[in-house]
N, C-alpha and C positions, 0 to 999 in steps of 0.2 A: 597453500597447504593448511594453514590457520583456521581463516576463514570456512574448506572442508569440513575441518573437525568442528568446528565450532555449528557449524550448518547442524552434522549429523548427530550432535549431543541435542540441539534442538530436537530435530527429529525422533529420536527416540527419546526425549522428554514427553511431548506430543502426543506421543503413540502408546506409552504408557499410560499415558494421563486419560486419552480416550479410552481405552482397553478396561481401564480401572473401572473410567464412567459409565462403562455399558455400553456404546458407543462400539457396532461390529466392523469388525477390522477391515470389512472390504470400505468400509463408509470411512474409516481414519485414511486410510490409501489416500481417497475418492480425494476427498477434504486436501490431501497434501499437493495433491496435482492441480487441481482449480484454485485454489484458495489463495490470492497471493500476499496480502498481508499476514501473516503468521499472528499477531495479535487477533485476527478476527476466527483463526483453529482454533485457541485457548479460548474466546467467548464462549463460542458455537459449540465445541464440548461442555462450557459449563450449564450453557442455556438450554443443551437438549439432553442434559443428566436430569435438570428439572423437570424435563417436560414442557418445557414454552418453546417449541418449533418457529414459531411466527418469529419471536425477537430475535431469535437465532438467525434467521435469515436477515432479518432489518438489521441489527445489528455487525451482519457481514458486510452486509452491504453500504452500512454508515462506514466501517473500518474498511473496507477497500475503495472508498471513493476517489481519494487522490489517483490509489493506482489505476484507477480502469481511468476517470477522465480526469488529466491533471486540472483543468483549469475550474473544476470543483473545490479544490481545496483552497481553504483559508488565506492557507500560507504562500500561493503562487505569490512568485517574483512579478513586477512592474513592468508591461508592455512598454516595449520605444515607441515614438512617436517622429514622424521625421520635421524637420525644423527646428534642432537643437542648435544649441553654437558650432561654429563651424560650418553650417550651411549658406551662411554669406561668401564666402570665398574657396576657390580651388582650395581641396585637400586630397592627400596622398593615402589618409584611413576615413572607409566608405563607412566606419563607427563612429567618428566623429560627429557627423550627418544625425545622428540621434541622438536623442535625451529621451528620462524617462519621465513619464507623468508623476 
């Protein structure tokens, strides 16, 4: 239930925020259904209050890169590799079998 409310005060933060910037309401919708980093709405309004469309888009699409493809992001975790310890000898956990680079 938190998290709800906490969603929809975003949401109408957003929606205000657009509304204010000029930014017509079918297009704030638009933006809330596609959009899935929520930092890349608040750019995208402020960059196309200015008038720079182009960065609005680049800069949507720098802020949603993790989410469309994770192993874009900086921050991915360390692929296994198989030939960790425990791959000498029977074992009971087929985790053990790896390590990470």
């Amino acid at each position: 239930m938190f998290s709800t409310l906490s969603a929809a005060a975003i949401g109408v933060s957003f929606g205000a925020i657009a509304v204010a910037s000029g930014v017509p309401g079918w297009l704030a919708i638009a933006m809330s259904v596609f959009i899935h980093a929520g930092g890349a709405q608040f750019l995208s309004v402020g960059l196309l209050a200015v008038g720079n469309s182009v960065a609005a888009v680049v800069g949507g699409l720098l802020l949603n890169a993790p989410v469309i493809c994770p192993s874009a992001s900086p921050f991915t975790t360390p692929r296994a590799t198989p030939g960790g310890r425990g791959s000498q000898g029977a074992s009971s956990s087929a985790t053990s079998r790896w390590r990470l680079r």
